[in-house]
N, C-alpha and C positions, 0 to 999 in steps of 0.2 A: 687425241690430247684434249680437244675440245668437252667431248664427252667425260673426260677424268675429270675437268676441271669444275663441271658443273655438277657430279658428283659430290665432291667436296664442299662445294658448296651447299648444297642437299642435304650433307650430314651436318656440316657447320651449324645451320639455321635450326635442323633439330635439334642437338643439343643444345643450343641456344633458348629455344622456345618448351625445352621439358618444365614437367612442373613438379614444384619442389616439391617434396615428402611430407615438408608441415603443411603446406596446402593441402596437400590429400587425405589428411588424418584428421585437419579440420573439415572436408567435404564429407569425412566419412561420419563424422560426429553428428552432421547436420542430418545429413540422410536417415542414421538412427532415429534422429526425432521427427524425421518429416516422415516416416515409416509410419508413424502413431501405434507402432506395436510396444506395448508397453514389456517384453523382455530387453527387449532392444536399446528402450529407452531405460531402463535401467541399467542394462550391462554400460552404456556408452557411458552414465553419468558415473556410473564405478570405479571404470576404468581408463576415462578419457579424460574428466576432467580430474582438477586437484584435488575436491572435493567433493563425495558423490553431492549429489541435488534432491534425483529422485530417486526417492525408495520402492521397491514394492507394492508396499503395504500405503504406501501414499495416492499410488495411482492407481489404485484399487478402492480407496476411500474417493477419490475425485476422477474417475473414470472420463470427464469432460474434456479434461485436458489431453487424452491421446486425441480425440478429434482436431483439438486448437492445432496441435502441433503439426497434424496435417497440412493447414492452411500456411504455416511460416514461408517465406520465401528469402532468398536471401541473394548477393552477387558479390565476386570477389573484385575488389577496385585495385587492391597492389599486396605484393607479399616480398618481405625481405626477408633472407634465410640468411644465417650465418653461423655454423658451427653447428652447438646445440638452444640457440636460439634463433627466435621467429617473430617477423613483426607482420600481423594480417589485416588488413584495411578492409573492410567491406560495408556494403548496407543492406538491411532486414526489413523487413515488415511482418508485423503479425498481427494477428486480432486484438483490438483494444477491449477488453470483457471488463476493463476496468469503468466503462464509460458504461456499462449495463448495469454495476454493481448494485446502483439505488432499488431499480425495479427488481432485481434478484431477491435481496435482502428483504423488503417488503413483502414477498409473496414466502420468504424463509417464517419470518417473523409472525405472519400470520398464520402458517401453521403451526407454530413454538405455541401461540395463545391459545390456539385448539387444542389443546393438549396433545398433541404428536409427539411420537417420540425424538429422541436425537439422529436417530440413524433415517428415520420417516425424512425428520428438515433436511438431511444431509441429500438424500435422494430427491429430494424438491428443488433442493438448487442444482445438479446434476441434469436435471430434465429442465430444465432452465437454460441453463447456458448450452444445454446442446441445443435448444430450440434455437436459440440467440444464432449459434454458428450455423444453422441452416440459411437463415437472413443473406437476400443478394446482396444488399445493399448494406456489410457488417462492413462496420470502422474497424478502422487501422492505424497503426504506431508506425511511423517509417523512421529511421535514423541511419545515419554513418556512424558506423563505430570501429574502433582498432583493439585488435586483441592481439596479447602474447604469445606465445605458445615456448612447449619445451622439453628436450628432447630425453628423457628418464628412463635409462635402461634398454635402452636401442627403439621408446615408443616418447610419438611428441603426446603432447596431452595439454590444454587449453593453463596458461599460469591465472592461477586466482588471484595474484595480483595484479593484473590486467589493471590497463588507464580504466577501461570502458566494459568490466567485469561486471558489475554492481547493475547497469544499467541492460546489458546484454542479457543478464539473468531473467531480470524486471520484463523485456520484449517476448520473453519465451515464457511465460508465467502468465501473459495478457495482461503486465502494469496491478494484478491482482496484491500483489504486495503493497503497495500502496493505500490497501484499504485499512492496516495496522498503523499507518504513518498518518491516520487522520486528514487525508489530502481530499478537496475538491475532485469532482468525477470526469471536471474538463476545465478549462481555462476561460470559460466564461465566469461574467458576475452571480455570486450565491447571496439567492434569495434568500431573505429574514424571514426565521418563523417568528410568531409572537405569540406568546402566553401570558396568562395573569397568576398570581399570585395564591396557590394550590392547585394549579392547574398543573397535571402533568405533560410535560412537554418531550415530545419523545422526539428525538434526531434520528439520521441514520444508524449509529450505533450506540447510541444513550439513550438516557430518557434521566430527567434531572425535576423536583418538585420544591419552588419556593414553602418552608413549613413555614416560617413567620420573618417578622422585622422589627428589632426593638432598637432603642435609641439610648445612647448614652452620657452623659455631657459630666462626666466626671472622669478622674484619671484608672477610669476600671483596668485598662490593661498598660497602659503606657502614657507617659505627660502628654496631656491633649493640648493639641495648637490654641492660639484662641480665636476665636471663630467657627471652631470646629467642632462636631459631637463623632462619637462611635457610631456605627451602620451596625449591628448583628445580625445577619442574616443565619437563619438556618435550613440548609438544603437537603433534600435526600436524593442521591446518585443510585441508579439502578444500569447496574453492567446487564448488559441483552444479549450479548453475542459472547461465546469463546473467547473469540479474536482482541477484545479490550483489555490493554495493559491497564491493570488499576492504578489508578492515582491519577491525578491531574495535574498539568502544570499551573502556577501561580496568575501567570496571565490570561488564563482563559476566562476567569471567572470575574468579572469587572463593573463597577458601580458606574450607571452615564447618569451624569445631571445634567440637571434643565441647560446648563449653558452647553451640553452636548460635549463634555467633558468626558476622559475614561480614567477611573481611580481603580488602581490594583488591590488587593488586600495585604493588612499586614502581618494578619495571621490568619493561618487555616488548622482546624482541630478536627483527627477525624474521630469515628465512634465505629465503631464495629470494620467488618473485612470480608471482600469479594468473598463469597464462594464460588469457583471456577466452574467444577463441575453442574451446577445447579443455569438449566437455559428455559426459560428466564426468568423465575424465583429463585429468590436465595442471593442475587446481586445484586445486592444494593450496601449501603455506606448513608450513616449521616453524616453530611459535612459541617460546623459553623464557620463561615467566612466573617472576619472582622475587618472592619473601613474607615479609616480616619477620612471625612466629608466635610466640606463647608457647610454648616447651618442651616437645614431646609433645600439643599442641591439636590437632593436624591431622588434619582430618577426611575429608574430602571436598572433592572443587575441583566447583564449582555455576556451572552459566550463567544470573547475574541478571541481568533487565532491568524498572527502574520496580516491585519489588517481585515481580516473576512468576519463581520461579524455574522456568527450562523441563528441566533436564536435570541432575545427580548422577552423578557421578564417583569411585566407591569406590576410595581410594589404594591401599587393602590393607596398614595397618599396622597 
């Protein structure tokens, strides 16, 4: 009897302790990508998630990323199953290649001006970041996150509406996305470049040149304050990379005067249009930015973004 009983209990505990099917079909999804076989990682993004990711033809152009995917780690913290849905808690880490972006781009950049071709840069930065994931000592992204899942035609498959979709993406990509999003390479303070006045000033994916500054103290474009004259600046924007959404928003481009002041502009006109294909002639744009200014304030034209001023522009007056 004794023996029956602990039995039962034996089975109890196992059923108790199985793991669900959505946890396994997310164990299985991870495994595809920590394979770094790029069939693998393709069929899984096809078919496992809502949306494929990776293509083919994507991970064939960036061959680097099967290595990163190598490196992910990841642990399950809690899973809730219920029917045909699933809630999966876990945390990740994976290589931060977002934080190598600056020196990648640099050594891209510099072959683009040699005249290499696109497919030459493309293989430059490939040999780049696979160096970078050799590094003992490479940084990493760690987070908790919780993802969906859901159960579609007898197979779960990760919901792209996930809380924590958007970012779960972003760990498994190396934060590389973010280098479209204009964001800082880490959470420290960004150091100001400073240029003068035709001087071109090249950033990590710009390069922007004050052409002149003229002044205006009549109602050239709109009733002026009084106190105040027009700023016209004229700039030329040169797109370097792919990767840059043309246009700029309004507040990047900002007048600082002497009292350390920042004025937006009140209009911007642009004159010509990216060409995409063309890396790195061909992208450029002139802008003129107009500035309603106090009288003799003007300082400097500054590119702010979210408080981080990244570059300084001496007018030379």
């Amino acid at each position: 009897m004794k023996k029956i009983i602990i039995l039962l209990f034996l089975l109890i505990l196992m059923s108790c302790s199985k793991t669900p099917e959505s946890q396994k079909a997310f164990e299985s999804i991870m495994a595809a990508l920590q394979s770094g076989n790029s069939e693998h990682v393709t069929k899984v993004s096809n078919e496992d998630l809502s949306s494929g990711t990776f293509k083919a033809s994507y991970l064939e152009q960036l061959p680097f990323y099967l290595e990163h995917f190598k490196k992910i780690k990841y642990k399950i913290i809690e899973v809730k199953e219920e029917n045909n849905t699933s809630t999966i808690k876990f945390s990740i880490e994976a290589p931060n290649l977002f934080e190598y972006a600056p020196e990648v781009f640099q050594k891209v950049l510099a072959a683009s001006y040699a005249g290499t071709t696109q497919e030459m840069a493309t293989k430059t930065m490939n040999n780049e970041y696979l160096e970078i994931l050799k590094k003992n000592n490479l940084k990493y992204v760690k987070k908790e996150l919780i993802l969906n899942m859901l159960k579609k035609d007898g197979k779960w498959i990760i919901d792209e509406n996930s809380p924590d979709i958007t970012e779960f993406t972003s760990i498994i990509i190396g934060r590389l996305d973010k280098l479209n999003n204009g964001e800082p390479a880490n959470n420290e303070k960004v150091e100001t470049k400073y240029f003068k006045k035709g001087e071109r000033g090249v950033l990590t994916l710009s390069a922007q040149t004050v052409l002149s500054v003229e002044f205006y103290e009549n109602a050239k474009y709109e009733k002026l304050r009084e106190g105040y004259e027009f700023v016209v600046i004229k700039l030329l924007k040169e797109n370097i990379t792919q990767d840059i959404i043309p246009g700029t928003p309004r507040g990047e481009y900002q007048i600082e005067t002497k009292d350390n002041i920042l004025i937006k502009p009140i209009y911007i006109y642009d004159f010509g249009e990216y060409n995409q294909e063309a890396i790195p002639s061909g992208n450029k744009i002139e802008q003129t930015l107009v500035y309603m200014v106090p009288k003799g304030q003007s300082k400097n034209l500054v590119i702010v973004d979210e408080g981080i001023k990244y570059a300084s522009f001496d007018l030379g007056l």
